[in-house]
C-alpha positions as CSV (number, residue, x, y, z in Angstrom):
1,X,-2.3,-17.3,28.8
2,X,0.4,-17.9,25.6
3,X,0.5,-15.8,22.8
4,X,2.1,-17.4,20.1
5,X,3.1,-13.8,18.3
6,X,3.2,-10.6,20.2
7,X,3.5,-7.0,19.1
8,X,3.9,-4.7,21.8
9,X,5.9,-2.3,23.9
10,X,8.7,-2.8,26.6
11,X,7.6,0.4,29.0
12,X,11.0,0.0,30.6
13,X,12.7,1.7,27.9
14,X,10.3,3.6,26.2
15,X,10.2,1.0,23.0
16,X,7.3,0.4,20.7
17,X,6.9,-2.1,18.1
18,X,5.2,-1.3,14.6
19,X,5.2,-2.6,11.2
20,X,5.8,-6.1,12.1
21,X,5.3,-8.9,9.7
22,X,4.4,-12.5,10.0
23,X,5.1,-14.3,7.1
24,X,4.4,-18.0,5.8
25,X,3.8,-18.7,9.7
26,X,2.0,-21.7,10.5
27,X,-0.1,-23.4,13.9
28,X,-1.4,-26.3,15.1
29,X,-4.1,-27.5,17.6
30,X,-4.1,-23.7,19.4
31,X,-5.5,-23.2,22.4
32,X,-9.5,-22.4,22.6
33,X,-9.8,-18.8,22.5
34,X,-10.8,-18.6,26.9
35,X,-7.6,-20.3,27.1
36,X,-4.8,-18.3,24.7
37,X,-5.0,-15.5,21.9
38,X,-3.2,-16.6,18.5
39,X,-2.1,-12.8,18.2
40,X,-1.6,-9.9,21.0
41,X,-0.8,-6.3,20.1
42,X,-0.6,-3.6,22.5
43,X,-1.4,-1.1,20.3
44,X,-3.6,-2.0,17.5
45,X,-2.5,-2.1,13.8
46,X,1.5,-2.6,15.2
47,X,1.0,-6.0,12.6
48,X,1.4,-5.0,9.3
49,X,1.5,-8.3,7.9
50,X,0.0,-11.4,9.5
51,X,0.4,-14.4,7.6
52,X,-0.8,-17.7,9.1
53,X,-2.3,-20.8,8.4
54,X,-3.5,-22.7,10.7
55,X,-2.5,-27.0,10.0
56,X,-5.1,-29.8,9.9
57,X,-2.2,-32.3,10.7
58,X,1.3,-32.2,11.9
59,X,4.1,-34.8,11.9
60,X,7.3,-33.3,13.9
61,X,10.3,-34.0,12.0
62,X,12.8,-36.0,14.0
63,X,15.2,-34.1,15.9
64,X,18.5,-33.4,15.6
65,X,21.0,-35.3,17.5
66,X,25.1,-34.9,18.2
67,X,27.0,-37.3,20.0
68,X,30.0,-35.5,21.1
69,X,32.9,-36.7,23.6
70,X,31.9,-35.7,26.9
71,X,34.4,-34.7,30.1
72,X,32.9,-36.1,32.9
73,X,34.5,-34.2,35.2
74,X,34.2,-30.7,33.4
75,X,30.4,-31.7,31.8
76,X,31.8,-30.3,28.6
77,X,32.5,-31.4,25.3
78,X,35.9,-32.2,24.8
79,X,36.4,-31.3,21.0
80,X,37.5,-27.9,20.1
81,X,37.0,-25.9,17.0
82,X,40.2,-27.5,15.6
83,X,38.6,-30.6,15.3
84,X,35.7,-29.4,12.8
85,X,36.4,-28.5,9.2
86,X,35.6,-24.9,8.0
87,X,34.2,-23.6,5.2
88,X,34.5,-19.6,3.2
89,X,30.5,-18.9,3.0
90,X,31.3,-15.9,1.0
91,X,32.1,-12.1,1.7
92,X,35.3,-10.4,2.4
C-alpha cells in the first residue's frame, strides 16, 4: 500500500504530527482506492490544509543531466569545488 502524503506519529520517540499543510500539491493516475490511500493520518484532523488536484494529463519534463569527468578507478567525479564558479545569494 503507498500513501502519497502521510500525517502521523513515530512511537519510537514519542513524536506526533499536527497542523500539517499540503499546498498547491498535485497527482496523477493514483492507485484505485483497494490498492493505495491518497492521504493517511494516524490521528484524524493532524491535516490542516490539504490542497490537491488531481491531473487529467501529465507530460514529465525531461530530466536533468550532468556529464562530469569520471575516475575510473575511484568512481568519483574528478572536479572539485574549485572548478565551479560561486555566487553571494545574499545575507551576512
Amino acid at each position: 500500500m503507498t500513501n502519497l502524503w502521510t500525517a502521523g506519529a513515530n512511537l519510537s520517540v514519542d513524536l506526533y504530527a499536527e497542523d500539517i499543510w499540503v499546498e498547491d500539491s498535485y497527482v496523477y493516475e493514483p492507485c484505485d482506492e483497494s490498492e493505495s490511500r491518497i492521504g493517511w493520518e494516524y490521528n484524524d484532523g493532524s491535516y490542516t490544509n490539504f490542497e490537491v488536484t488531481e491531473l487529467q494529463e501529465f507530460t514529465p519534463r525531461d530530466p536533468p543531466s550532468v556529464d562530469l569527468p569520471w575516475d575510473s578507478e575511484c568512481w568519483r567525479p574528478t572536479y572539485t569545488c574549485a572548478d565551479f564558479w560561486q555566487e553571494h545569494i545574499g545575507g551576512e
